[in-house]
C-alpha positions, 0 to 999 in steps of 0.5 A: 638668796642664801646660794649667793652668800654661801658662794661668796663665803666659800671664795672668801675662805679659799682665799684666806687659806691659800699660800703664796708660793713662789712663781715665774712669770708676770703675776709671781711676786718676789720678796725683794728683802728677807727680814734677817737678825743678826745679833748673838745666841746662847742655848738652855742649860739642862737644867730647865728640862722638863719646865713649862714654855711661853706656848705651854710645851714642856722644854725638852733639851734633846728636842730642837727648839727655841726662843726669842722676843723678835719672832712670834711663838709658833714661827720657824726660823733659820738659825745660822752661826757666823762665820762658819756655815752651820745652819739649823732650823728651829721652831719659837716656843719660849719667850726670853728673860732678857733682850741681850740676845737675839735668841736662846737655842736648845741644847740639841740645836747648840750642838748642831751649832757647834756652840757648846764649848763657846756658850755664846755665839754670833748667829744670823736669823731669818724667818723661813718660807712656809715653801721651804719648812721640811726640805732638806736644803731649808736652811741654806736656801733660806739665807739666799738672795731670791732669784730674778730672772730677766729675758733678753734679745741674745744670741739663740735667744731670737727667732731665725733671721729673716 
């Protein structure tokens, strides 16, 4: 009686921890809308080095980090500067004091921002794909629109005429 339930046990826990990756054919599914906030960004000052964050992580300026009131702690996210095409990816630890902004960077993510002269930047922000966290192109791929494939009847695409 107990091998039926541990079956059915180990089956519910594999899939409770699968991830969804992006696939072809019939059965993947497309996000067909990626949630992007847009709004304006300011960083830390040095000053707030060495205190505690809403996660309980010590703030450190030179490490690239964030935070927000829109996104849950622990979410990574693709922070990218408008108009220009600077881009960083960044991890919410802290909460802000405030709602004006849509999100405080650290002094390490502002300067591969290029904001440090302007304090205050518009910025766009977008949760990033658990597929994308680590590669090299996350950020800018992050910000694309996802890829729909379609098969039609064209020319070499039929097999020989008959």
């Amino acid at each position: 009686m107990r091998l039926p339930f541990a079956v059915l046990a180990l089956l519910h826990s594999a899939v409770a921890l699968a991830e969804d990756f992006p696939s072809l054919g019939p059965h993947g599914r497309f996000v067909e809308s990626r949630l992007v906030v847009a709004g304006r960004a300011s960083f830390y000052s040095t000053a707030f080095h060495g205190r505690r964050t809403a996660s309980g992580e010590a703030y450190q300026h030179h490490v690239i980090s964030a935070a927000s009131n829109r996104f849950p702690l622990g979410t990574v996210v693709a922070v990218r500067r408008v108009p220009s095409a600077r881009c960083v990816v960044v991890r919410i630890n802290d909460r802000m004091g405030h709602r004006k902004r849509v999100i405080d960077l650290s002094r390490e993510a502002a300067v591969r921002l290029g904001m440090i002269d302007a304090g205050v930047v518009d910025v766009e922000v977008t949760p990033l794909p658990k597929f994308l966290v680590g590669h090299e192109s996350a950020c800018m791929l992050a910000f694309q629109p996802p890829a729909h494939l379609q098969a039609q009847d064209g020319p070499g695409l039929r097999g020989p005429e008959r």
